[in-house]
C-alpha positions in Angstrom: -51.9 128.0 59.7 -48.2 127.4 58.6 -47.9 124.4 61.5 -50.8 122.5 60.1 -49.9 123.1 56.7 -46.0 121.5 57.3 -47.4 118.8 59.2 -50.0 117.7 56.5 -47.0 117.8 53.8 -44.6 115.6 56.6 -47.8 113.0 56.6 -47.9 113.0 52.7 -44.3 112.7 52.7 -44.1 109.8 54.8 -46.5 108.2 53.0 -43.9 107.6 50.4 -41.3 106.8 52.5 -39.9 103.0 52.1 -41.2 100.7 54.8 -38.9 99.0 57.1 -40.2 95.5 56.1 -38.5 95.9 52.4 -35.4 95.6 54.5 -36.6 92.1 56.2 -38.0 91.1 52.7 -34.3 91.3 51.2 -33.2 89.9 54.0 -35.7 86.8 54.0 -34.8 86.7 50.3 -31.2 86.1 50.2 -31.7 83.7 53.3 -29.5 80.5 52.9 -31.1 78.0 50.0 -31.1 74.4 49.8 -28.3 72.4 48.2 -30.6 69.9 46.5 -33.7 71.9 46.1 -32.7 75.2 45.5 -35.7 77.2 45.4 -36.2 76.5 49.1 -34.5 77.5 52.2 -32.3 75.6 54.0 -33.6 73.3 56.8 -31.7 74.4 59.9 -32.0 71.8 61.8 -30.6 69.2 59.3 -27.1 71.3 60.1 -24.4 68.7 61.5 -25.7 65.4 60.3 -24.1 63.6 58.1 -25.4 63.4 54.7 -27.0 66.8 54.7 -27.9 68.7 51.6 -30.5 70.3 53.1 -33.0 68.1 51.7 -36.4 68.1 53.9 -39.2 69.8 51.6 -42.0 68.9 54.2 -39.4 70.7 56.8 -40.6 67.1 59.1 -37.2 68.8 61.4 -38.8 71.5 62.1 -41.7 69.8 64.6 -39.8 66.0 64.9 -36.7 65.9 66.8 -33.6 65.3 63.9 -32.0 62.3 66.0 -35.6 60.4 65.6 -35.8 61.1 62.0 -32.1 60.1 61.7 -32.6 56.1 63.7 -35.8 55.8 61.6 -34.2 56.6 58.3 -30.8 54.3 59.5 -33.5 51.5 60.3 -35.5 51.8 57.6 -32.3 51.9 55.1 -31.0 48.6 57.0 -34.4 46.7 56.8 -34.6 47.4 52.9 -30.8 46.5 52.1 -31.4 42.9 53.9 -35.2 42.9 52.3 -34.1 43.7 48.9 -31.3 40.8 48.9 -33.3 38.2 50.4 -36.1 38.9 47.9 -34.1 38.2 44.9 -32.3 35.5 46.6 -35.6 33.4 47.1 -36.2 34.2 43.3 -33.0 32.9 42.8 -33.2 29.7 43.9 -31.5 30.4 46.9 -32.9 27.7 50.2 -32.4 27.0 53.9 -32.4 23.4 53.9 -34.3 21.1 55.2 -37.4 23.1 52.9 -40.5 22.3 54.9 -43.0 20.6 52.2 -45.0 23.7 52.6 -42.4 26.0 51.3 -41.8 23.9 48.3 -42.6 26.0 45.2 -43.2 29.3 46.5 -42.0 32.7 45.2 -41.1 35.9 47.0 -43.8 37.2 46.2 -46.7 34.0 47.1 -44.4 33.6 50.1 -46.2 35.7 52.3 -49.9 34.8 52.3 -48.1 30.5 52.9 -46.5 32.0 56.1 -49.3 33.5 57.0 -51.5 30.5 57.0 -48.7 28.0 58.5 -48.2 30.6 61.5 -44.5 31.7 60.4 -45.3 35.0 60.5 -47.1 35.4 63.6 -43.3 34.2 64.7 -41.9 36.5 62.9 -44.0 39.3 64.3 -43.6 38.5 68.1 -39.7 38.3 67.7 -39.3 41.6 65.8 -41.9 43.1 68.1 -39.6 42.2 71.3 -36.6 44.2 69.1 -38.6 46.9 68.6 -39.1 47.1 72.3 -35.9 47.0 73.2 -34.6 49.3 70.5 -37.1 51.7 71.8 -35.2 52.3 75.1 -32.1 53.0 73.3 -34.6 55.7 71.0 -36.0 56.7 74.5 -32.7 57.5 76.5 -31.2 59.5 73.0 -33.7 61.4 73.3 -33.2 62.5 76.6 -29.8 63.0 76.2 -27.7 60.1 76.9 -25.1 61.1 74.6 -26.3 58.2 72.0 -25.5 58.6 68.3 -28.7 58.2 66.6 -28.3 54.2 64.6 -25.7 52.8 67.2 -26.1 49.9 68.9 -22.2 49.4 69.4 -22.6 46.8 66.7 -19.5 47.0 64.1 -17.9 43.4 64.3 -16.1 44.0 61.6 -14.0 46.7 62.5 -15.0 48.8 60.1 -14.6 52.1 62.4 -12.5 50.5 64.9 -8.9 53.0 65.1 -10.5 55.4 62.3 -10.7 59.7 61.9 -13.5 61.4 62.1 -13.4 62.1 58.4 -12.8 58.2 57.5 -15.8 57.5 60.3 -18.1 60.3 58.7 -17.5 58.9 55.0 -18.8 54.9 56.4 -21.4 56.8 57.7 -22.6 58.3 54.1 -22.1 54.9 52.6 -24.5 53.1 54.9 -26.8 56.4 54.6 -26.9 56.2 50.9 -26.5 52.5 50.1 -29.5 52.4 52.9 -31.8 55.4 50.9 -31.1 53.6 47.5 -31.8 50.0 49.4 -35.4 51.9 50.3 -36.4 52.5 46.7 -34.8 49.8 45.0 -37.0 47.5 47.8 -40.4 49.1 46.9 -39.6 48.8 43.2 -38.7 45.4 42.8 -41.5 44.1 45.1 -43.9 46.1 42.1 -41.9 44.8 39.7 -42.4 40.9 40.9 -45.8 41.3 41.4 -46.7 43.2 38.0 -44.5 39.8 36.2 -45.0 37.3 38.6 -42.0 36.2 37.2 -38.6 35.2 38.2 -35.5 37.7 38.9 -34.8 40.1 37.1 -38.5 40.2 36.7 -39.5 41.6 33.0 
């Protein structure tokens, strides 16, 4: 009678005994946060790459490899720094002479649906298309492990990181990462912008 007695209080007792989980809670709790979005965790897999600050709120690296997310932000960041120039410079005034007749009086923005129709574009779209195909082998073999920096193409004929540190290598890194991320938005706004005005630059 005294056995099951002690053993009923030991069950009662343990009911109120803290569960181990509190301890993973507190641990899952004080987990590393994001620098530019504090109230999440950290991304793990952004860890190494230049520019990090832990920004990926749809956590895209946890299911896409980080050197594929990396060459199609670089690319996309490169197309929209060009884009964004040579949109304004049409609006400009800016021309590759001789102007064919067709091209006389067109905007950046009435530009595209003249190219279509005089067959510049499809041009356009078979010479870009045979870069993407042989970018795509570069993208291929990185991802396999060839040792390929996601973005390189050996192409700096400036110099720029020719006989440079690490550090000084890293920081031309950021610039192009951040001029190319600012190039991105600044693209998508002014081609709103120049179609809500239809206007010249600076479009308001």
């Amino acid at each position: 009678m005294k056995l099951a007695l002690f053993s009923t209080l030991l069950a009662t007792a343990s009911a109120f005994a803290p569960s181990s989980t509190v301890g993973r809670t507190s641990v899952s709790l004080n987990a590393e946060k994001s620098e530019a979005l504090p109230f999440l965790p950290y991304p793990e897999n952004l860890k190494g790459y230049v520019g990090d600050v832990g920004f990926d709120p749809l956590r895209f690296s946890d299911f896409v490899p980080m050197d594929y997310l990396r060459e199609a932000e670089l690319k996309h960041g490169r197309i929209c720094m060009m884009a964004w120039l040579g949109f304004v410079a049409v609006d400009c005034g800016v021309r590759v002479y001789p102007l064919p007749e067709a091209y006389e009086g067109l905007t950046s923005v009435t530009a595209h649906d003249a190219l279509v129709q005089s067959g510049a574009m499809s041009q356009l779209l078979i010479w870009f298309g045979f870069a993407e195909c042989f970018s795509w082998l570069a993208i291929s073999q990185m991802l396999q492990g060839s040792g390929r920096e996601a973005g390189d193409y050996g192409l700096d004929p400036l110099g720029f990181l020719t006989d440079k540190s690490e550090a000084e290598v890293d920081r031309m890194k950021l610039r192009e990462l951040k001029n190319g991320r600012l190039a991105m938005l600044a693209f998508s706004g002014v081609v709103t912008q120049a179609v809500l005005t239809q206007g010249p630059f600076p479009y308001v």
